[in-house]
C-alpha positions in Angstrom: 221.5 79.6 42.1 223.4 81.1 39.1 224.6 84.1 38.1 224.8 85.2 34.2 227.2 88.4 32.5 225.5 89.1 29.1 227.2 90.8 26.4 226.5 92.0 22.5 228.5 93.9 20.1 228.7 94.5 16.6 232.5 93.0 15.1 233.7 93.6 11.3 233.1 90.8 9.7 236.7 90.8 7.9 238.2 90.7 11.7 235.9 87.4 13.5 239.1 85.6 13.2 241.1 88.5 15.2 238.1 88.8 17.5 237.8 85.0 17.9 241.1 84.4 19.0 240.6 87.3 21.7 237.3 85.6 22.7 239.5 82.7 23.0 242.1 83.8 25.3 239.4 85.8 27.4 237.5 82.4 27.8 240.9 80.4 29.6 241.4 83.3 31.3 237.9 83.4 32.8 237.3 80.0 32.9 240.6 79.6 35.2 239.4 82.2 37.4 236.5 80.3 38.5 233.5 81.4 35.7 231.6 78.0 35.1 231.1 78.5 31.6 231.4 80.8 29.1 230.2 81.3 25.3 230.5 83.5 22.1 227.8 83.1 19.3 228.0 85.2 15.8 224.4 86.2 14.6 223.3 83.2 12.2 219.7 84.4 12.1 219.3 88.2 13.5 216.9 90.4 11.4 216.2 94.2 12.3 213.3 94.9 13.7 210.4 97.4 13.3 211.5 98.9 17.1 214.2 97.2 18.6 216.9 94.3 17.4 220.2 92.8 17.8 221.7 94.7 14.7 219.8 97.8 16.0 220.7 98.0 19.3 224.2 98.1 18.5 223.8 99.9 15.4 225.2 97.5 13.5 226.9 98.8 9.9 227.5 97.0 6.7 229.9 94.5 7.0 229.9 93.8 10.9 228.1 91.0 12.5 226.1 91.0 15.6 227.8 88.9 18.3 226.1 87.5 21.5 228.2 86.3 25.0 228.0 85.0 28.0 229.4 84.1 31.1 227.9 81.9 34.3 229.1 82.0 37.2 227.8 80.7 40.5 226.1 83.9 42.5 227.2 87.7 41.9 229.4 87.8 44.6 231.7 84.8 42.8 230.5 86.6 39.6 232.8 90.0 41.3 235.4 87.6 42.6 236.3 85.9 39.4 235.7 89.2 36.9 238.2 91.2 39.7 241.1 88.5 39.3 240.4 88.4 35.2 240.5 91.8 34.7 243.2 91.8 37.0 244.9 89.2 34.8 248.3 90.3 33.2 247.3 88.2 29.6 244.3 90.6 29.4 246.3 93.9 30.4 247.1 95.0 26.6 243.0 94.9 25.5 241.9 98.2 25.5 239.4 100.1 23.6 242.5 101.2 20.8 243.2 97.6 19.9 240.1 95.6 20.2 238.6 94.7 16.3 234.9 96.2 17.4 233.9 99.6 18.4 233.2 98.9 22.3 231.2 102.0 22.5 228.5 99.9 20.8 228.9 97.2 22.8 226.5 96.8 25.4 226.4 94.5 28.6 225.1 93.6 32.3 224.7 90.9 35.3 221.5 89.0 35.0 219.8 86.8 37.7 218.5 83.9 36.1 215.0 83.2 37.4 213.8 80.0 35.6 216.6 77.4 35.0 215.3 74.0 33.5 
């Protein structure tokens, strides 16, 4: 079995690279704590809908792009393991809500069992 931490958030397009190379880091970070995989997508196709969307959940503003994440990791309880010793991780210890290039109070998240898995 698997076990999947979902993200989305809306990013200023003018500051993908800045977020990119935070992405980045969090993935070698994550990845060396144990999470199997990991991924960041930037909206390539993500229209608003008539009651609920990507850009609408995180009510998205001109000039930001929807981003999408993910992280798989073998069971919750590794899931808990590996996201204690990351966030516990000293090259993550400077991100915090004041220097991050999104508005994390838009950002949205959670732990999903997966349930079909072809």
């Amino acid at each position: 079995m698997s076990y999947v931490d979902g993200y989305v958030l809306p990013v200023p397009r003018d500051k993908l690279g800045q977020y990119q190379r935070i992405a980045r880091k969090a993935a070698k970070v994550w990845k060396e704590h144990g999470a199997l995989g990991y991924l960041e997508a930037v909206a390539d196709d993500v229209k608003p809908g008539k009651h609920t969307s990507f850009p609408q959940a995180v009510k998205l503003k001109p000039g930001e792009v929807v981003v999408f994440a993910y992280v798989l990791f073998r069971s919750r309880a590794h899931r808990d393991r590996v996201n204690a010793k990351a966030m516990a991780d000293p090259r993550l210890a400077g991100m915090n809500a004041q220097n991050v290039p999104f508005d994390g109070k838009r950002m949205f998240w959670g732990g999903f069992k997966p349930f079909v898995n072809v």
